[in-house]
N, C-alpha and C positions, 0 to 999 in steps of 0.2 A: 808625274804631277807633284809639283812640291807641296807638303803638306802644310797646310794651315792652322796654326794655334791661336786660340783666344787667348781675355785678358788675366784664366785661370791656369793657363799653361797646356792648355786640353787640347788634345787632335777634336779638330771639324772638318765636317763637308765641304764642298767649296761653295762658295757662295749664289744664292741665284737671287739671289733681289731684284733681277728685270723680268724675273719670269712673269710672265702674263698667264701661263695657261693655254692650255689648246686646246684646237675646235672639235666639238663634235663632229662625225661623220656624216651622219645621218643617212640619206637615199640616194645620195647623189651617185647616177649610171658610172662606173669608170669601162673604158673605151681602149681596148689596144688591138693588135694585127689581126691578134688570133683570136680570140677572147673579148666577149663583154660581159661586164656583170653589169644588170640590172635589179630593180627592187623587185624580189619575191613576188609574185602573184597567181592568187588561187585561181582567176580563169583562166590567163595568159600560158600559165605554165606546167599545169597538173598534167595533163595529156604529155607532154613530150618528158616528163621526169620520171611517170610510170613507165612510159614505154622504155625508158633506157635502162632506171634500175631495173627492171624484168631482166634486164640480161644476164644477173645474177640470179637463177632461177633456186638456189641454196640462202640467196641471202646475207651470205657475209657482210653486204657490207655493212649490215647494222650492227655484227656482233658488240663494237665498242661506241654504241649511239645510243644516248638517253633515250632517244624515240625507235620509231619500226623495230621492226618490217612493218609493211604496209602489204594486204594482200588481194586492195584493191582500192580501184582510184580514188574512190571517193573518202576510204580513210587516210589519201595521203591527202586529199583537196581537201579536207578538215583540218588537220595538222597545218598546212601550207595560210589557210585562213586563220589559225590561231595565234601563227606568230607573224604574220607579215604586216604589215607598217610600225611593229614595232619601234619607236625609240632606243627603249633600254637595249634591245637587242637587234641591230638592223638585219634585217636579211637578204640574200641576194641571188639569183640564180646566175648560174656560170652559164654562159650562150657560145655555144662556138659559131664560130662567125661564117665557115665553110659551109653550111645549110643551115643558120638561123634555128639552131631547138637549143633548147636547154638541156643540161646533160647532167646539173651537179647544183650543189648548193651550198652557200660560206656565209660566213656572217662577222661582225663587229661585235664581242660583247665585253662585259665587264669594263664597260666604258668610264673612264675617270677623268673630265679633261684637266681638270684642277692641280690633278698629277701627273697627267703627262703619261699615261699608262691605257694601255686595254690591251684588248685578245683578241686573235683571229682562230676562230673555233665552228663547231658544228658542220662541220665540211664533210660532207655526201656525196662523192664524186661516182658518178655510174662505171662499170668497168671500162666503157668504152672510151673514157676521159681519161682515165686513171695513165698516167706514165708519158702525157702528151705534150704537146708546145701549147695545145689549148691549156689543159692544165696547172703548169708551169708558171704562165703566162697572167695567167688569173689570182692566183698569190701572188705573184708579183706586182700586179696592179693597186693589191688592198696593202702590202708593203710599202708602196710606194706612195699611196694617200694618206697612212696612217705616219709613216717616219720624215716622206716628201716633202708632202703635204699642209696635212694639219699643224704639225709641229709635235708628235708626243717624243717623248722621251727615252718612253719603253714599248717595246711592244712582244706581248708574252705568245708562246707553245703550249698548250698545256694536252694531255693526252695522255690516260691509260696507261701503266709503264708494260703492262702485256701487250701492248700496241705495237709492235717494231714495226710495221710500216710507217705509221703515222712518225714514229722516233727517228727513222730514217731520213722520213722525208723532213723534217725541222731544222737535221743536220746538213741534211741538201741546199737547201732552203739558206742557208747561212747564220742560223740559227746556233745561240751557245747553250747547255747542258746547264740549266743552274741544278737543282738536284733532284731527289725523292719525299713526295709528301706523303706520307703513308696512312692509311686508313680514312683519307681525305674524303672520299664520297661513297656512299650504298647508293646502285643503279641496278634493276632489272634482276633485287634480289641477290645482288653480291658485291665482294668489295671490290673499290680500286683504289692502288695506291697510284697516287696523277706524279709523273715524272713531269716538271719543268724547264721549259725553252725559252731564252727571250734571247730580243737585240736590240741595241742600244741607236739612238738618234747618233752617236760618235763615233759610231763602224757600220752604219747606215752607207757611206758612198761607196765605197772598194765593194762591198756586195750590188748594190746599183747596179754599179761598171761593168760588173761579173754579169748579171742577169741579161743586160742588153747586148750584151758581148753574145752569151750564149743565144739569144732570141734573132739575132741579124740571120735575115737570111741567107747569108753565106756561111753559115754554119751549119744546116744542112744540104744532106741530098736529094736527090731527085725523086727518092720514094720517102724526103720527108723524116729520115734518118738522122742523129745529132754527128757532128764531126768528131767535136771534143764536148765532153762532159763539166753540166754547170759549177760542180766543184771546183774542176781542174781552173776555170775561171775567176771563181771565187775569190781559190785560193793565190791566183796568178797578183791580182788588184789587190788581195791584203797585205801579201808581199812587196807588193810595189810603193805601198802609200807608207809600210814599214821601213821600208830605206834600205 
């Protein structure tokens, strides 16, 4: 990109003077093969998210979650009542679509539409979700509303930097490393330093390509197996749109 000088000599940004802003998210259900996500809800959905976290009879998966464990329904139906129709923070339960229960939970937060910025965060996915096309599928959905979509600009990773799952999957995800915040948040009586992911509305399509590439069903097999690996695709469309 060529760089830009005002009338002091100075490097500047490039200009956005038709920016308008993008839209909030808000509730609105997204819809793909595998996967829906819908708005959060404490009747609809408490029964089928206990029963699935339970699969983690240890609990991991809260160890890097502001909130839980939950060691019973009715403290997760409290919780699930306290944030759902939020605004500031939308929430969503992941549905797999092969027997309609809810399995996981993601949300919209740190929503800015003025700047063209927010996060896809709070993500509680049950084990049996955890490494699926359901899965996958689902992030890609709120990817695809929020860069698609809406119109932002940015959309952030943020996670734990003791999280290597979570770091894993951001870089799967097609997600770039901006760096370490250190001593950023006290959670559950201890520190975390929050390691930083985003991706840009401008390398938003070669990941697209990559995603629906990898989600085609002829990219599995018969037991539901991936052929090639969502990176390898990824990385196939960044290269290509690179020249």
């Amino acid at each position: 990109m060529m760089e830009r000088i005002n009338e002091y000599g100075q490097p500047v940004g490039a200009s956005l003077e038709g920016w308008g802003g993008a839209a909030h998210p808000g509730h609105k259900a997204m819809l793909g093969t595998y996967a829906k996500l819908v708005p959060l809800d404490p009747v609809t959905h408490t029964q089928d998210l206990y029963s699935a976290y339970r699969e983690d009879p240890k609990a991991a998966i809260w160890t890097y979650m502001a909130n839980g464990p939950y060691n019973t329904a009715s403290g997760l139906q409290n919780w699930i009542s306290q944030v759902s129709g939020s605004d500031e923070q939308p929430f969503f339960a992941v549905v797999d679509q092969n027997d309609n229960t809810a399995k996981g939970v993601a949300s919209f937060l740190r929503i800015d539409p003025l700047q063209g910025v927010m996060e896809i965060g709070s993500i509680t996915f049950a084990p049996g979700l955890q490494r699926t096309r359901v899965a996958t599928e689902a992030i890609f959905l709120m990817m695809q509303r929020a860069l698609g979509e809406l119109g932002y600009r940015r959309l952030e990773w943020k996670c734990d930097a003791l999280n290597a799952p979570s770091r894993r999957a951001a870089e799967r995800f097609g997600f770039t490393y901006d760096g370490l915040f250190e001593q950023a948040v006290i959670y559950k009586g201890r520190n975390r330093d929050t390691a930083w992911y985003s991706l840009l509305d401008k390398d938003w399509a070669p990941v697209e390509r990559g995603f629906l590439a990898w989600l085609a069903k002829e990219n599995f097999d018969g037991a539901g197996q991936q052929c090639q690996r969502l990176a390898d695709f990824i990385n196939a469309e960044r290269q290509a749109a690179a020249g």
